[in-house]
N, C-alpha and C positions, 0 to 999 in steps of 0.2 A: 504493500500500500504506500503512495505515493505519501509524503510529509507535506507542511502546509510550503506555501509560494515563499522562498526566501526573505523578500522582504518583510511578510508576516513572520515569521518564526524571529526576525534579525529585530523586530519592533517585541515582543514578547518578550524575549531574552532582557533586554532592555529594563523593560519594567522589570522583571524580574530581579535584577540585581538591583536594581533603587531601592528596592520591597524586603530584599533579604533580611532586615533586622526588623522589620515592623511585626508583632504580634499578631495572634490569628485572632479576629475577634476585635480588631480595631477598625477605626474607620477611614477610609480612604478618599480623599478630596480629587475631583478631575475638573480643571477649567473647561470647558467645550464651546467653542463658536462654532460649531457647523464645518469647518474647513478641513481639510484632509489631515492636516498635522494634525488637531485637538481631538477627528474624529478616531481616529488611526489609536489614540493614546488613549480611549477609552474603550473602545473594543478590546484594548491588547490587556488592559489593567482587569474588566471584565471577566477576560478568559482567565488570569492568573489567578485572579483573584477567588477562584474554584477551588488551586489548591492551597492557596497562603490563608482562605480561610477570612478573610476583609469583607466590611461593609462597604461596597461603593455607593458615593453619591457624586453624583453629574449636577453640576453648577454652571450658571451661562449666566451673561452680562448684557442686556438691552443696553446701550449706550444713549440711542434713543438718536443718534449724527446720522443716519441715512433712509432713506424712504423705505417704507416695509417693514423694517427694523421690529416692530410688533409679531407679523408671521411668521419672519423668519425665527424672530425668538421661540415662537410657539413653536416650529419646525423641528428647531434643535432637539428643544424638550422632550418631543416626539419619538426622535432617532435616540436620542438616548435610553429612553424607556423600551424600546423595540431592539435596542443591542443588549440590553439585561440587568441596569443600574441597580439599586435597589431603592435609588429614593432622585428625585430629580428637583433643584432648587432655580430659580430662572427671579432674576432683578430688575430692574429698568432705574438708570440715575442719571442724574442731571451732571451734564458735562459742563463746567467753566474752567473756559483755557487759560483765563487770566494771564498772566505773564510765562506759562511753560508751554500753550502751542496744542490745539488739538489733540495730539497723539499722547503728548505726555499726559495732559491733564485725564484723558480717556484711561490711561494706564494705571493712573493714582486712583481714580475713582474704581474702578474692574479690582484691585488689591482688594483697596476699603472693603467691598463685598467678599473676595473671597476671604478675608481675615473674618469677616462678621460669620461667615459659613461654617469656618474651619472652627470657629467658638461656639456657634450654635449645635455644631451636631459631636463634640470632642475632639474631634481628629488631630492627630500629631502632624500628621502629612500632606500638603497639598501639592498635586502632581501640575506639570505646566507644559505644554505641548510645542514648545520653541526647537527648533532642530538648526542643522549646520547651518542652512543658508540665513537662516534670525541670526544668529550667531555673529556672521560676515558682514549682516548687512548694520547689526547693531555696532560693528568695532570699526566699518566705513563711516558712520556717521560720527564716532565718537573722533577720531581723528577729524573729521571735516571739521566741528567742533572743538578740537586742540584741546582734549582732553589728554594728552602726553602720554606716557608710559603707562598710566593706571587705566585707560582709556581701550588698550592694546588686550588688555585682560578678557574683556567682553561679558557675556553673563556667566556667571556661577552656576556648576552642575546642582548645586543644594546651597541654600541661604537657610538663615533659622531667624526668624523673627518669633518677639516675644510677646503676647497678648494677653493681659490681665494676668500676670503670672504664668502662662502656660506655653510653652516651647512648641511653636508650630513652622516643622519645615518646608519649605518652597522649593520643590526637585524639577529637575528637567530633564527628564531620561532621553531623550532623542536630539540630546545635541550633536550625537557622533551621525545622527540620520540623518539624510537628505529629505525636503520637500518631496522629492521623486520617489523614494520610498515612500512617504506614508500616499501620498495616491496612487502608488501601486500596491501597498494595503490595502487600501479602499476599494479598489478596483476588483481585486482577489476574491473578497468576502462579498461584495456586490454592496458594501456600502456609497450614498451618495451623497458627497460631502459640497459643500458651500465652492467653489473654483475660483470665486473672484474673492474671497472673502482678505480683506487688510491686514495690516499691523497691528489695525486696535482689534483685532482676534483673540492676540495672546496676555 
């Protein structure tokens, strides 16, 4: 019998080793926009999550910045609950860019929520669907912006932020992945993820 399409099994593995130390019986945070990286990374945590024994919950962010943004929201919610979550949380906030600019102010506000998530429901762990090419294009801008040396670093495979006393980490298992892998995840399983979806995705 055939094994699953490389890129599934290479997205899998992935989670899997982000997960190695979390307890069976804990809960597991997934950001989701709809897009092939977020959806790829919750199908994969999904299936692990069979054996590591986790609760997942699928969270998504209405931003409320582009027309539709309502159905598409309901959409997400949708595919997440039909990939096997076990609990699905869905926001809508109000975006001011004040002085940091669309993207960032959209990215402050998407945290804010999922930190309120990661507190509402326990969870130690919030997964984050950023892969290589977020990666290249976040360490392109950081230079374009002269952020020097510290800048070159890029995003962190795991941050630990602290919330009301309680250690909740922020992982990105699919920074070693390619965009191209996770829709050909997607593609694999027949799932059908968002194609134009942005930056303020992740």
């Amino acid at each position: 019998m055939a094994g699953p399409h490389p890129s599934v099994a290479a997205t899998r593995v992935a989670v899997r080793r982000c997960l190695a130390d979390v307890p069976s019986g804990s809960t597991v945070v997934v950001a989701c926009s709809g897009g092939p990286d977020s959806l790829a990374l919750v199908a994969a945590t999904v299936h692990e999550a069979r054996a590591g024994g986790w609760r997942v919950v699928g969270a998504t962010v209405d931003h409320g910045m582009q027309d539709g943004s309502e159905a598409q929201t309901a959409r997400v919610v949708e595919q997440m609950a039909e990939i096997g979550v076990d609990e699905t949380l869905a926001a809508r906030v109000t975006v001011d860019p004040g002085g940091l600019g669309p993207e960032a102010a959209a990215r402050r506000a998407r945290y804010a929520v999922l930190e309120q998530v990661a507190e509402h429901t326990a969870a130690s762990v919030v997964l984050l669907g950023h892969t290589r090419d977020d990666q290249a294009e976040t360490v392109l801008m950081h230079i374009i912006r002269g952020s020097g040396l510290t800048g070159l670093r890029g995003m962190e495979p795991s941050t630990v932020r602290t919330i009301n006393g309680m250690e909740v980490r922020l992982v990105r298992p699919l920074l070693r992945s390619s965009r191209a892998d996770t829709v050909d995840y997607c593609r694999a399983l027949g799932l059908r993820p968002r194609l134009d979806a942005s930056n303020l995705s992740k």
